[in-house]
C-alpha positions as CSV (number, residue, x, y, z in Angstrom):
1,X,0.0,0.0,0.0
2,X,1.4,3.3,-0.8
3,X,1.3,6.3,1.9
4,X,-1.7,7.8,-0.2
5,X,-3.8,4.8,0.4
6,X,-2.8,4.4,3.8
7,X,-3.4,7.7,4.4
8,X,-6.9,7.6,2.8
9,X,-8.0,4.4,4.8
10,X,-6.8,5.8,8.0
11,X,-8.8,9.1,7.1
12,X,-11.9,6.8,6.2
13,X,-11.9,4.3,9.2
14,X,-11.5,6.8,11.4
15,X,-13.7,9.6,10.2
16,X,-16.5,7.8,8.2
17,X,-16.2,4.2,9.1
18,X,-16.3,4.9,13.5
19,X,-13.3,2.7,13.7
20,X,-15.1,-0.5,11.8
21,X,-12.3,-1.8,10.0
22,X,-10.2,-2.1,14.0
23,X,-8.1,0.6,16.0
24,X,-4.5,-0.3,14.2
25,X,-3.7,1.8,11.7
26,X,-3.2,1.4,7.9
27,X,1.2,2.5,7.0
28,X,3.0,2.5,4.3
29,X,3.9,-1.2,2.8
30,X,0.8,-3.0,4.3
31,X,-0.9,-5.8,2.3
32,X,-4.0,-5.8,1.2
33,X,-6.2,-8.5,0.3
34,X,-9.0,-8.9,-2.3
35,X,-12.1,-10.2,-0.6
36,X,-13.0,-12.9,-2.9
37,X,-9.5,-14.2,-2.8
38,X,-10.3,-14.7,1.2
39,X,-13.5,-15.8,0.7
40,X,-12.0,-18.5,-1.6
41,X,-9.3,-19.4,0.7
42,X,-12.6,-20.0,3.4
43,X,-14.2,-22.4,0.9
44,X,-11.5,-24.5,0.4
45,X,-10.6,-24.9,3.9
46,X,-14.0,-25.4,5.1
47,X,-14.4,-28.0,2.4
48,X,-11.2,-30.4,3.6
49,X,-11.7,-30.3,7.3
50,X,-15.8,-31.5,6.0
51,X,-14.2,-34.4,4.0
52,X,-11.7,-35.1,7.0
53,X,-15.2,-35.4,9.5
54,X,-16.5,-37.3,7.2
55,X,-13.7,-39.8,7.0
56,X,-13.6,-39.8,10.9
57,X,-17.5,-40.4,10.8
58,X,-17.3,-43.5,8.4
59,X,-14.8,-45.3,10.4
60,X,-16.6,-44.7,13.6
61,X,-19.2,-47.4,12.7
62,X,-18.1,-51.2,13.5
63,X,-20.0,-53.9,11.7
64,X,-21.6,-55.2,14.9
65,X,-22.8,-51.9,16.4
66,X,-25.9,-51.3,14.3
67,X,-28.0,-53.7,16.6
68,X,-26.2,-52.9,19.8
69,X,-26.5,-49.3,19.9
70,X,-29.1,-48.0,17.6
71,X,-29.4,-44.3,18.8
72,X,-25.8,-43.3,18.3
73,X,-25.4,-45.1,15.3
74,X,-28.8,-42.9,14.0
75,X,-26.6,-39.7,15.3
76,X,-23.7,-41.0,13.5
77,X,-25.8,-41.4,10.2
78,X,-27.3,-38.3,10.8
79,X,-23.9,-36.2,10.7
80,X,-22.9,-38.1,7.9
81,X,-25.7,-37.1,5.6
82,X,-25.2,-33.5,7.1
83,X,-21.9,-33.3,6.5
84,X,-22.2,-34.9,2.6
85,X,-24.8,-32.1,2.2
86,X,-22.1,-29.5,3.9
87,X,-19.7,-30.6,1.3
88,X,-21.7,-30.0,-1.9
89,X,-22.6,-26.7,-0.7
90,X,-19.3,-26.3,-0.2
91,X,-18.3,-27.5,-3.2
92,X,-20.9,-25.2,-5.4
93,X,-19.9,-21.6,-3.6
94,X,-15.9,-22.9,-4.8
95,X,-17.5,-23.0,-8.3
96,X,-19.6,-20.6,-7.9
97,X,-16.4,-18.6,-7.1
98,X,-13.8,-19.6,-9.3
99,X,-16.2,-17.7,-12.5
């Protein structure tokens, strides 16, 4: 960011904004980040820690324990579908995204 920018952002969160945008201030050399390259960054990450659940969900269910245990199993199933729905969700906003 050049002194001009930072200068202007300091003059806006201050002045306009009330502070919204935190209490550090903006200098000279600061990054800036495009908020759809963030909001991709989310997406992604939100996607492989759902696929990770899911892996940890679909091991949690031995052969046996259907009859033995039937409510958590129905909790386990339930999370399951939840999360497979999570993931195309997820998997839709990346596409949606990426154009």
């Amino acid at each position: 960011m050049t002194p001009a920018e930072a200068w202007m952002l300091n003059f806006i969160n201050s002045s306009v904004g009330n502070f919204t945008l935190g209490l550090q201030i903006f200098v000279n050399g600061d990054d800036l980040v495009e908020v759809s390259a963030v909001e991709r960054y989310y997406w992604t990450v939100k996607k492989i820690h759902l696929e990770q659940l899911l892996l940890i969900y679909s091991g949690e269910l031995p052969p046996g324990s259907i009859f033995e245990n039937k409510n958590l199993v129905g909790a386990i199933i339930n999370l399951k579908k939840m999360l497979v729905e999570e993931i195309k969700k997820t998997t839709f906003k990346q596409i949606e995204l990426s154009f």
